[in-house]
N, C-alpha and C positions, 0 to 999 in steps of 0.2 A: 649568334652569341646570346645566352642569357643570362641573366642576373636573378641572385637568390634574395630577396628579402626578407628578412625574418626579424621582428619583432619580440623581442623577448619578457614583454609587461603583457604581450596575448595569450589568455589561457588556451592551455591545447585541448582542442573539442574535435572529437570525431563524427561523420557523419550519421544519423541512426536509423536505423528502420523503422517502420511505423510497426507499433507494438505486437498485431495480429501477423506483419510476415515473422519481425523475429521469434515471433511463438513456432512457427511452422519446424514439421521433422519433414525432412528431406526425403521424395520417394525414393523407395531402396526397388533397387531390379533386380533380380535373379543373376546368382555368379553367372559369370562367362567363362572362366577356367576352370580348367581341374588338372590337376597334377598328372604327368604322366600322357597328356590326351590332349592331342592336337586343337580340334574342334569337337569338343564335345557336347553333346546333346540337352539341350536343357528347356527341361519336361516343364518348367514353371513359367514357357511363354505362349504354349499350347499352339506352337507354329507349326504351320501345313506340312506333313509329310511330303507332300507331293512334289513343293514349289511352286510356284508359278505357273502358271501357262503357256505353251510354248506362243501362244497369240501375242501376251503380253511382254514376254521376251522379245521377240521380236519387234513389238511395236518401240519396246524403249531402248535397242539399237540403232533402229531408225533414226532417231530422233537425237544420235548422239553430234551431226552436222552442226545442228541448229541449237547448239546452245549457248550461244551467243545470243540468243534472243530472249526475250521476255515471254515467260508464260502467257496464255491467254486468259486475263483477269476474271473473264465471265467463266472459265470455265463448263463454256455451254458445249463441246465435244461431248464432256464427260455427264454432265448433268440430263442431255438428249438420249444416252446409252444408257444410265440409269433408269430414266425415265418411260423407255420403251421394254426393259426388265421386268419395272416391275409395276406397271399401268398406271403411274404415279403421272403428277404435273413439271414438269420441266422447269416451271419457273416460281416452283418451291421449294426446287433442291438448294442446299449452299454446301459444297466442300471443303475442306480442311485439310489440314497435316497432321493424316492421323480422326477417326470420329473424337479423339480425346481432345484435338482443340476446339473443332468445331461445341464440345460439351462445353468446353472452359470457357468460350466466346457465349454461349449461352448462360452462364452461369454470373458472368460476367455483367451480362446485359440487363440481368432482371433479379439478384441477391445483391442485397446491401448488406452495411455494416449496420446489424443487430438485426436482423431479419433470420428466419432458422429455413434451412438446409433440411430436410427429412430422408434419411437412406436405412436402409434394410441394414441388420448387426456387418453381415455379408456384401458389399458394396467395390465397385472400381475405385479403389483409392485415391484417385485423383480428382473427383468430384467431393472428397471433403477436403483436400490441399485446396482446388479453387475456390472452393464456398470459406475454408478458414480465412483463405487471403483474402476475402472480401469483407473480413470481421462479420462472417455469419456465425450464427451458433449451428452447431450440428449435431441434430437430436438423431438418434438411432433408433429402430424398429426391430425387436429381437422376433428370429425363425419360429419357426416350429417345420421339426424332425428335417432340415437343413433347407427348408423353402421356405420363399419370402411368403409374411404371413398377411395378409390386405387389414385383416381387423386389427394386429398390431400397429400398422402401417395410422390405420384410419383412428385409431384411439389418441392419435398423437398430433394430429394437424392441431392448429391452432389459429389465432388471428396474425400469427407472424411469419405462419409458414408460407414461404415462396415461391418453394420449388420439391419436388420429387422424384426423386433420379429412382430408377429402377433398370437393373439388367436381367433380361431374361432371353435365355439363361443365364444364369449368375455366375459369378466366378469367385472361390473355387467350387462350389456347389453342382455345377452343372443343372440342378435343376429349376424348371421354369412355373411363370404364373399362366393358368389356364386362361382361357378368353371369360368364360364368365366372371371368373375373381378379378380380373383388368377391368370391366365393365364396371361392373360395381363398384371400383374404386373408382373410376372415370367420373361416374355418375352423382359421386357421393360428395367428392372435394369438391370447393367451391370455381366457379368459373375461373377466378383469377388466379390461381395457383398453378405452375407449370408442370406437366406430370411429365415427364420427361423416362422416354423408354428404351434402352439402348440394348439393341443385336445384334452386339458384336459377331456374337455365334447362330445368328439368328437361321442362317443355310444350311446348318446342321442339323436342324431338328426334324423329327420322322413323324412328332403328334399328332395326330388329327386334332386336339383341340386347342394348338396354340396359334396366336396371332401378333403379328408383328405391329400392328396399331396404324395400318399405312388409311386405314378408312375412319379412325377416329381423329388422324392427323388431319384428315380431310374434314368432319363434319363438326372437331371441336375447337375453339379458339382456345384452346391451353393443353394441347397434346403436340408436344415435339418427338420424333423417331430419330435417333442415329445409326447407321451401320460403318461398317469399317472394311476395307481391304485387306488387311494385317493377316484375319484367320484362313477363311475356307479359298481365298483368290490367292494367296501364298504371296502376296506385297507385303509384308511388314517394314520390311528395310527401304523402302521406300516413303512410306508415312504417308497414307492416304486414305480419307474417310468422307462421310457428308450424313448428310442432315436434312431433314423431312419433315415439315409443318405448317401451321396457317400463314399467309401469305406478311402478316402483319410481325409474324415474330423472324421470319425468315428476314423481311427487313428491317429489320432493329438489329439481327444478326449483323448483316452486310454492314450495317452502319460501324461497327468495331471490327469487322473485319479487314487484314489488310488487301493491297491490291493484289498481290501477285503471293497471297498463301501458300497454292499448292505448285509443283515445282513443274516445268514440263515434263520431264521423262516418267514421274508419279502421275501425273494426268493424261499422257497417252497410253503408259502400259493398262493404268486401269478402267481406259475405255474400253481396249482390247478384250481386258479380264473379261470384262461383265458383259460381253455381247457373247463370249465361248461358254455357253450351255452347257455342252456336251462336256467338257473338266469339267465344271462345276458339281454335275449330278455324278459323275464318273468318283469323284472322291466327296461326296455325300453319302453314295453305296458304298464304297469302302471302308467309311467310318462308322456307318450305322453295323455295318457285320461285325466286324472287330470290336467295335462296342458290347456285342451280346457277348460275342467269344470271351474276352476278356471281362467281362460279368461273372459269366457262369463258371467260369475255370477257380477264378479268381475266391469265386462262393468257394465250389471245393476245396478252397483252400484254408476256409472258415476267415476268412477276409471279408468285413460286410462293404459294399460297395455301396454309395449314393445310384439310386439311378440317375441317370445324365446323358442331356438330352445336348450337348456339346461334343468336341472332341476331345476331352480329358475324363480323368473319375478322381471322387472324391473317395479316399481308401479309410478303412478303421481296423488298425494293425491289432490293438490293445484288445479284440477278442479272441485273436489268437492262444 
């Protein structure tokens, strides 16, 4: 039994947001329908042709017993199979749902309110959703000829800037910052500033001059790396990412992190993923061909294409 009370000398006051979320636009994601078409393919998530792994398939039916149980919080399976990938430390890694929380749990940890946000014109949109939620300002850094420009970049720090999110490859750009222009940004911001470098696509690339910052995460206190499972591992639907940096920010990370983040059957498929080599590089070549193919064709078609060093292309219909 309950009872209403209601006072009618009480003004009616609604509860309100604090003024920087109700500013926020809501991220929009790519339809999922289309008329007419069951399941139709939708180019604006840049997900794996492939799928998955059959490694990782199987590892996350396994594990359908046991779901009654609690993940394991360390997520140390997964950060040990990472770790032995890609000659990193183990007990640097921190995983996520998704590299886009583990970003917002960073972003989170070290942007305040009136502090600025610094991203490329070109940026993952949800690094300035978290930075506005956090009543940052968010100063933007325009390209030049659709690559992120470092001098743009570096004309713009200030005494308030916080943090520096950078994706390379970029999205939707595809194209990336070379190791020397990373350097000399690295080099140039001031120690306290978090440069923050995210690869999502970072398995895709064929460059000989790009670098994924896994040694400047090692020998800089203000260099964080994220990768994600979503693209070239074909987990998206599962939400599972992590994160790579000095030992100091990884725990400050952990400290907003919650316990049981990432889910099990997203923590053992994507053990699975990252130890199976052979998929990995098997749809690296695959994309790297059809990347030129659909370049070159695409020119003849007087189509100017971005080069893209990803699995998508950035098209320019209007020289037609």
């Amino acid at each position: 039994m309950s009872t209403n009370i209601t006072n009618p000398n009480r003004p009616l006051r609604l509860p309100e947001p604090l003024p920087h979320i109700a500013a926020l636009a809501p991220y929009q994601q790519g339809k999922s329908a289309s008329t007419g078409k069951v399941e139709p393919i939708k180019l604006s998530s840049n997900e794996c042709c492939f799928g998955p792994s059959p490694a990782a398939i199987e590892a996350y039916r396994a594990i359908a017993e046991q779901l009654h149980r609690y993940p394991d919080g360390s997520q140390w399976q997964l950060r040990e199979a990472i770790a032995d990938e890609y000659g990193i430390d183990a007990n640097r890694i921190v995983c996520g749902n998704g590299s886009e929380e583990v970003i917002g749990l960073l972003i989170r940890c070290y942007v305040g309110l009136g502090d600025e946000l610094l991203l490329p014109e070109n940026h993952f949109v949800m690094c300035s959703i978290y930075g506005e939620g956090q009543g940052a300002d968010i100063v933007l850094a325009p390209e030049r000829d659709h690559a992120i420009d470092i001098d743009e970049i570096l004309s713009r720090v200030s005494d308030k800037t916080r943090m520096i999110a950078i994706a390379s490859p970029n999205n939707p750009t595809g194209t990336y910052v070379p190791r020397d222009e990373l350097l000399r940004l690295i080099d140039i911001v001031p120690s306290d500033v978090i440069i923050l470098l995210d690869g999502a696509y970072a398995q895709y690339v064929s460059a000989a001059d790009y670098d994924a910052g896994f040694d400047w995460a090692d020998e800089r206190d203000n260099v964080f790396v994220t990768h994600t499972f979503s693209k070239i591992y074909g987990l998206a639907g599962l939400r599972i990412g992590w994160g790579y940096g000095p030992a100091a920010i990884v725990e400050t990370v952990n400290r907003l992190r919650t316990p049981f983040n990432a889910n099990a059957p997203a923590l053992a498929a994507a053990t699975a993923a990252v130890k199976d080599r052979q998929f990995v590089e098997r749809v690296k070549e695959h994309t790297h061909r059809w990347q030129l193919r659909i370049r070159d064709e695409l020119g003849q078609l007087g189509i100017h294409v971005v080069p893209s060093e990803a699995n998508f292309y950035l098209l320019h219909f209007e020289r037609l």
